[in-house]
C-alpha positions as CSV (number, residue, x, y, z in Angstrom):
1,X,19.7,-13.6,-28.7
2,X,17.8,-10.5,-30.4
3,X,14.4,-8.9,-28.9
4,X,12.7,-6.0,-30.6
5,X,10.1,-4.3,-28.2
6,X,8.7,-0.8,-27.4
7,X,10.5,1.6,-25.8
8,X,7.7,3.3,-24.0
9,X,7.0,-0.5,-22.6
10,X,10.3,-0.9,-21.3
11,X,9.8,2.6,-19.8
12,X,6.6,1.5,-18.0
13,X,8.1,-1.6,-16.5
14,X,11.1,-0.1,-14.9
15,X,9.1,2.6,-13.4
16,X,7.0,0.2,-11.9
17,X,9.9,-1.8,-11.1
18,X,10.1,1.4,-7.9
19,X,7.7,-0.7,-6.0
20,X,10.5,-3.3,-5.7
21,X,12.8,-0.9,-3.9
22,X,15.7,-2.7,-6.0
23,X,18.6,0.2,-5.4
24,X,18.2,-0.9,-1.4
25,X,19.5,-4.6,-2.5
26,X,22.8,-5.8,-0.9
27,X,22.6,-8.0,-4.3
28,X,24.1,-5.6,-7.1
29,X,23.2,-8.7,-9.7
30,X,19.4,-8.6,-8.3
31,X,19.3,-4.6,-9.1
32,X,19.7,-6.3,-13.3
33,X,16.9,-6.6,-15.8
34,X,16.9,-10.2,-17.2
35,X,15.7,-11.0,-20.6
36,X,14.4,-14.4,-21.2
37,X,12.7,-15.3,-24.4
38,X,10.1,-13.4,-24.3
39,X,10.1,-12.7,-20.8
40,X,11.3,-9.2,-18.9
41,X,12.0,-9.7,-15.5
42,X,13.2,-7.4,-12.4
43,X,12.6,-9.3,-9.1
44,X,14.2,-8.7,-5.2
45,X,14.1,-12.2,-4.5
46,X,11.2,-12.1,-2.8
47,X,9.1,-10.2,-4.9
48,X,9.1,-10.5,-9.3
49,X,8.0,-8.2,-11.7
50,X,7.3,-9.4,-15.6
51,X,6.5,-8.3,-18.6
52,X,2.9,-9.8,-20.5
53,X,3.4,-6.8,-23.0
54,X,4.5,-7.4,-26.5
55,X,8.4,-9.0,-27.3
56,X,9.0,-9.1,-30.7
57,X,11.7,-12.8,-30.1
58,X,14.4,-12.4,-33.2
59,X,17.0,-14.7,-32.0
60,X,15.7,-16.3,-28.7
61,X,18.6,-16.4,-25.7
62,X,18.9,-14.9,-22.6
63,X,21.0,-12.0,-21.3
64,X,21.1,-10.1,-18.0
65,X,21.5,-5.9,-18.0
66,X,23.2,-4.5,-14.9
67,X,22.3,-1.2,-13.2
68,X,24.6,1.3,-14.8
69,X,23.3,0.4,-18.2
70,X,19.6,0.3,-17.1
71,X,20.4,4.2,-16.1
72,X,21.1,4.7,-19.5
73,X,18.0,3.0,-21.1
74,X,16.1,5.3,-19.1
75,X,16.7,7.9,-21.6
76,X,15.2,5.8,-24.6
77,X,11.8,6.8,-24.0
78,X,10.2,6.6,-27.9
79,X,9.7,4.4,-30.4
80,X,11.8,0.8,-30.5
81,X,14.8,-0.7,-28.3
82,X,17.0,-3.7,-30.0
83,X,18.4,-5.6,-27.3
84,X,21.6,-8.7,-28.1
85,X,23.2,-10.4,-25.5
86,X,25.7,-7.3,-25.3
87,X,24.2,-4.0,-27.1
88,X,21.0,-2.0,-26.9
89,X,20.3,0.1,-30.4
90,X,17.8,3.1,-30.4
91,X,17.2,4.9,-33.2
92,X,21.0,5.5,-34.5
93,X,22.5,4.8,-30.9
94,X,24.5,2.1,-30.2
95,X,25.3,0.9,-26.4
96,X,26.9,-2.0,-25.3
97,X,27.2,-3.4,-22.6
98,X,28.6,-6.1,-20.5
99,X,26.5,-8.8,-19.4
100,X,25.7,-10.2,-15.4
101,X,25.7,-13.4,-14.4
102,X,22.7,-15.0,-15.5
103,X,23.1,-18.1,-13.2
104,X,22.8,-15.6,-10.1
105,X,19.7,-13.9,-10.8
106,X,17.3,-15.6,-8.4
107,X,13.6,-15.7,-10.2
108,X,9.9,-16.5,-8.9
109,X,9.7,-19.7,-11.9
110,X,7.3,-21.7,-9.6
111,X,3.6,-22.6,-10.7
112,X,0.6,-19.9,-9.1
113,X,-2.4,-20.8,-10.6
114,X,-4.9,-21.6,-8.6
115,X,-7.7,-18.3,-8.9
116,X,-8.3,-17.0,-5.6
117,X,-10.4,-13.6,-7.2
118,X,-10.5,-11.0,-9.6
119,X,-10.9,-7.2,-9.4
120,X,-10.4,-4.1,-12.2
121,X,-7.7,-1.8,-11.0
122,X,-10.2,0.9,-10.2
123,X,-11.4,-1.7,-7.3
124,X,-7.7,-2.5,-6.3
125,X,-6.9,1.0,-5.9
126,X,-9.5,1.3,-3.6
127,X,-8.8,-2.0,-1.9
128,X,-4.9,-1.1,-1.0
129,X,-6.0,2.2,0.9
130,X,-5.4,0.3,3.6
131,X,-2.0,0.7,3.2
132,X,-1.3,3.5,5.3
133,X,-2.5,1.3,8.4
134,X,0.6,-1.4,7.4
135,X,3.4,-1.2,10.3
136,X,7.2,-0.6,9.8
137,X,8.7,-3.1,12.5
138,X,10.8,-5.1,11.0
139,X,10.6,-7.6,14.3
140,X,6.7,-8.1,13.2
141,X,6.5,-7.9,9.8
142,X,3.2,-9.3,9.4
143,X,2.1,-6.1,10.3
144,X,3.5,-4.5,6.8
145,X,1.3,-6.7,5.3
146,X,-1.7,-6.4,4.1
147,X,-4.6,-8.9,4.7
148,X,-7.0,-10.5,2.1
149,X,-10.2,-12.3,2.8
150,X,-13.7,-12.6,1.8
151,X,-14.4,-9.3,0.0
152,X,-11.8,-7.5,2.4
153,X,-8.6,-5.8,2.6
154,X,-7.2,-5.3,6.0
155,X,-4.3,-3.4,7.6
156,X,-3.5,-2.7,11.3
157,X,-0.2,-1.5,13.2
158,X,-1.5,-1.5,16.7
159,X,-2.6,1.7,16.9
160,X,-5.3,2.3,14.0
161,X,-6.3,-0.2,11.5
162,X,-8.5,0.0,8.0
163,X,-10.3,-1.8,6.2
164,X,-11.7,-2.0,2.5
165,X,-14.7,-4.0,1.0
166,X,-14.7,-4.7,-3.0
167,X,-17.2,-6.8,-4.9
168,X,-14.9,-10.2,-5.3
169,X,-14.8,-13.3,-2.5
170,X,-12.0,-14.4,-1.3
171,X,-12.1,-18.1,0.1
172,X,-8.6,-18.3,1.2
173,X,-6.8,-16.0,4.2
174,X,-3.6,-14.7,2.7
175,X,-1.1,-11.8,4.0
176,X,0.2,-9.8,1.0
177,X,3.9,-8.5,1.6
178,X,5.2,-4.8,1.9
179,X,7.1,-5.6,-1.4
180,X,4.1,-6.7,-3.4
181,X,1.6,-3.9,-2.2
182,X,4.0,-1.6,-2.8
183,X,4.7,-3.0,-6.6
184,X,1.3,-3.1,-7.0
185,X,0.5,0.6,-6.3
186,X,3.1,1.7,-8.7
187,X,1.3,-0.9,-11.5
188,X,-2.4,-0.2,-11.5
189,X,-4.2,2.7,-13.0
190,X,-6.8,4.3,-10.4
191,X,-9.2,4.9,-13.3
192,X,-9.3,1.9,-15.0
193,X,-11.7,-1.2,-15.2
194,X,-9.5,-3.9,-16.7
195,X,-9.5,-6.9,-14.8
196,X,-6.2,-8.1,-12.4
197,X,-6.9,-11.8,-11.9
198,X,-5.3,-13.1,-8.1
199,X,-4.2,-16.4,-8.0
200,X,-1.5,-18.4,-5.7
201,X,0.1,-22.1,-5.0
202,X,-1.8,-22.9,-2.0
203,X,0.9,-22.2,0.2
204,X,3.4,-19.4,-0.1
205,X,3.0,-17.7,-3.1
206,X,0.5,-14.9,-4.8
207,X,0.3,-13.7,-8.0
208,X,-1.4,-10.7,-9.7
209,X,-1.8,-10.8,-13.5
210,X,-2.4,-7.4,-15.1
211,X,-2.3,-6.4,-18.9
212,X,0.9,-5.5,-19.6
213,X,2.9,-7.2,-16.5
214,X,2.5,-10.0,-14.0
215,X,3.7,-9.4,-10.1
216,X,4.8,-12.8,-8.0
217,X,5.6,-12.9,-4.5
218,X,6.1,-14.4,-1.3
219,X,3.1,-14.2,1.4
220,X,3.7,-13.7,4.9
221,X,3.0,-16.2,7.5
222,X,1.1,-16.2,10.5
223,X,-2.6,-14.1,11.0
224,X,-3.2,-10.8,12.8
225,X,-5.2,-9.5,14.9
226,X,-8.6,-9.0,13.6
227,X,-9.8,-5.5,13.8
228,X,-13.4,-6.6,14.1
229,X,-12.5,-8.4,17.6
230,X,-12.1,-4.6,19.0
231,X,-14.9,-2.8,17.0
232,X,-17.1,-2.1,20.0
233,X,-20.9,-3.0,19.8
234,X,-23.5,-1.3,20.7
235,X,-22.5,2.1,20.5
236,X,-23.4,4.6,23.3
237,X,-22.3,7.9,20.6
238,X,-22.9,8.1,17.2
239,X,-21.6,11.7,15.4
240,X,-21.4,13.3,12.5
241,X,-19.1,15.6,11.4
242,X,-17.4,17.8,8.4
243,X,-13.6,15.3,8.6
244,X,-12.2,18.2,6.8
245,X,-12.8,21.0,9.6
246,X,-11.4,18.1,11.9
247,X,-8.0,17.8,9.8
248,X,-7.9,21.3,9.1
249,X,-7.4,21.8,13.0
250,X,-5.5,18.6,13.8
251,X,-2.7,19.9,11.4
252,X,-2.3,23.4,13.5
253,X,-1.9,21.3,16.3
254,X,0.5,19.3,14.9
255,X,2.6,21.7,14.0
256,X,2.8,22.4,18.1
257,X,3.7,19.2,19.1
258,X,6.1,16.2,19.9
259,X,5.4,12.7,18.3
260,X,3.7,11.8,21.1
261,X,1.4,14.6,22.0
262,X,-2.2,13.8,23.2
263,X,-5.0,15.7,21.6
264,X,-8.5,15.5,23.9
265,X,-11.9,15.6,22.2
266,X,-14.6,16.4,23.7
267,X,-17.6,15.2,22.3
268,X,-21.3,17.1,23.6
269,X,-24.5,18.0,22.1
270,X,-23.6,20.2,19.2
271,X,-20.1,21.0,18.9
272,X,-16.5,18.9,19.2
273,X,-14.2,20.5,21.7
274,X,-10.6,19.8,20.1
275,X,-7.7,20.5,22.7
276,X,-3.9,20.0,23.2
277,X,-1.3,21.0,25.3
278,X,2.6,21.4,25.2
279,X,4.9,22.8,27.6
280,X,5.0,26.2,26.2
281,X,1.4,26.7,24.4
282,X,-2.0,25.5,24.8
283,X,-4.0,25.2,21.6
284,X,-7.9,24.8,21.6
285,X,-10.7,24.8,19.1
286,X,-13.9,23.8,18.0
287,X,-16.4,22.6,15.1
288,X,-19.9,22.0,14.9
289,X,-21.1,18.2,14.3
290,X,-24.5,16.4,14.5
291,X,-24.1,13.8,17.9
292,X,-26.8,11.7,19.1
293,X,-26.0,9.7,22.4
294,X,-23.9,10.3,25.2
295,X,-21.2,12.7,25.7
296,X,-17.8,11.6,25.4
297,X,-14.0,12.7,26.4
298,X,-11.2,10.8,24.7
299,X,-7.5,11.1,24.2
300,X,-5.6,10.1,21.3
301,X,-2.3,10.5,19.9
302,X,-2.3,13.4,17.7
303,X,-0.7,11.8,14.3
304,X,-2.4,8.6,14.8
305,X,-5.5,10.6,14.7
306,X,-4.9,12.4,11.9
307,X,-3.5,9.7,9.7
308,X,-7.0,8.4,9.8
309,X,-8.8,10.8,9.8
310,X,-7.3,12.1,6.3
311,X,-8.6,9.0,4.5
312,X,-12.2,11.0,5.0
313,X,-11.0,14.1,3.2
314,X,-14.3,16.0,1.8
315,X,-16.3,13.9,3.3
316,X,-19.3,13.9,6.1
317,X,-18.0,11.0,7.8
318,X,-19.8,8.9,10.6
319,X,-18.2,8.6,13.8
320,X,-19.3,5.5,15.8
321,X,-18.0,5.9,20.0
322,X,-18.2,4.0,23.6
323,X,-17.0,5.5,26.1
324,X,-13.4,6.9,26.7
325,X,-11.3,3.5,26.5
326,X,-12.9,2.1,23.3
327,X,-11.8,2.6,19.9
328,X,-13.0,5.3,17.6
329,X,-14.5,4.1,14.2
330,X,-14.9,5.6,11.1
331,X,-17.1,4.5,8.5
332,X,-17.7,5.6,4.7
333,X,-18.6,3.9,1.7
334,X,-16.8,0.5,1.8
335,X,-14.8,1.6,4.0
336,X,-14.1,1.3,7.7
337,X,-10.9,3.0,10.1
338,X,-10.6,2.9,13.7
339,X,-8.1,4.0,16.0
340,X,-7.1,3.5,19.6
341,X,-7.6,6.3,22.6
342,X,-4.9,6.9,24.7
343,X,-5.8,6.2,28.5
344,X,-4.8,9.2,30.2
345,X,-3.8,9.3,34.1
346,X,-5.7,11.1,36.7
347,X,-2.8,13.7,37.4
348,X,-2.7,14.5,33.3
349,X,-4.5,18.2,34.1
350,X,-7.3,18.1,31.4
């Protein structure tokens, strides 16, 4: 075999190829790049990354490049790469190399093509904000996921969840995996508007087609929660207020606490009363914010709060609350967070 391609290409892909968190594999053979015809591919098993950018086929054949050497092609970064089934050429350098099994490279080979949507990469970007929501329990893994349908993108962990509208329909219910979100964050470009067409096999399997590479993957099973069955309704507080003066403060009082120190907010008439507590300081402050509606006291945890509230960075943001047990929403363009109070006992002192 002989391929001819661009070194800045090959570059791209195994940057991307991060997202795949390959160097965690037990598998040494599934931490190889395989070259198939014209096809690049790096894949976990569960998740694929290939190439749709240019292979110039010389010889066609196959060949599989372990780690080590894939270190060393990271240094190629201009102009063109040869690759034969045992030596990589760059300019006037010469590698070779010794082959992997190619028999024991699991790929993604099945047929994903039934369209579920399309969205530019600008959209996407917005879209998988929602990341930061996803869970890390490995017992649950449906909550790493990420959830797609109708023109949403939804995440949740149990204690705050987000959601993202775009301008596409999904008909299906799907549940994107760590692995693919993760590969697909480290593929698109924020700014542009080329189109990623979604597609999948009906049953197990999504895949996201941009320009230069194509991202396959296993879909997780079973549904969440949805968010929108504890979005309170009807309101009794609606505020207002500057989200930056709100992180700004949240931060200090981070920097005080234990992972799981309560912060209290008091909402009243013209002002947010922010207050928390450890065994050696006492920290208070507050901000001015626009409230119509009752006044509220709630509890949350402290780093819950503020991962959500940093999605609103420079932004007026709209705070939607019932009561002291309900969730607290957020809501910007296309965009909706919540997160859950912290019931605090009688004998807490606040």
């Amino acid at each position: 075999m002989k391929i001819k391609i661009c070194a800045r290409d090959l570059q791209n892909m195994l940057k991307t190829a991060k997202g795949l968190e390959l160097r965690k594999l037990d598998r040494d053979v599934q931490k190889s790049l395989l070259i198939k015809g014209d096809r690049i591919i790096m894949s976990n098993v569960h998740t694929q990354l290939e190439s749709k950018f240019y292979v110039d086929v010389i010889e066609p054949g196959e060949t599989l490049i372990p780690e080590p050497t894939l270190k060393m092609i990271e240094n190629f970064k201009s102009g063109s790469i040869t690759i034969t089934e045992n030596t990589i050429t760059h300019g006037s350098k010469e590698l070779k190399y010794m082959p992997g099994p190619v028999d024991g490279f699991h790929t993604i080979d099945d047929e994903i093509f039934y369209e579920l949507f399309t969205v530019t990469e600008k959209e996407l970007s917005h879209l998988l904000e929602v990341n930061y929501s996803t869970g890390e329990d490995k017992t649950r893994p449906v909550l790493q996921g990420i959830e797609v349908r109708e023109n949403k993108f939804i995440a949740l962990n149990g204690y705050y969840s987000s959601i993202r509208e775009g301008n596409f329909n999904c008909k299906e219910q799907i549940i994107i995996s760590q692995d693919i979100w993760k590969t697909l964050l480290k593929t698109l470009n924020k700014k542009s508007d080329k189109i990623v067409k979604v597609s999948w096999d009906k049953d197990k399997l999504v895949k996201f087609e941009f320009e230069d590479f194509v991202i396959k993957g296993k879909l997780y099973e079973n549904w969440m929660m949805k968010p929108e069955d504890i979005i309170t309704k009807n309101n009794t507080t609606e505020v207002i207020l500057e989200a930056n003066k709100l992180i700004e403060s949240l931060k200090l009082m981070d920097k005080l606490t234990k992972d799981e120190q309560i912060v209290l907010l008091s909402f009243t008439d013209d002002k947010l009363e922010i207050k928390t507590k450890t065994d050696m300081n006492i920290m208070t402050d507050e901000i001015e914010i626009s409230k119509s509606g009752e006044d509220v006291k709630i509890a949350f945890n402290i780093k819950y709060l503020l991962a959500v509230v940093n999605q609103y960075k420079k932004e007026n943001v709209k705070v939607e609350l019932k009561g002291h047990y309900n969730a607290m929403i957020f809501r910007g363009e296309n965009k909706l967070d919540l997160v859950l109070p912290v019931r605090l006992s009688e004998d807490y002192g606040w």
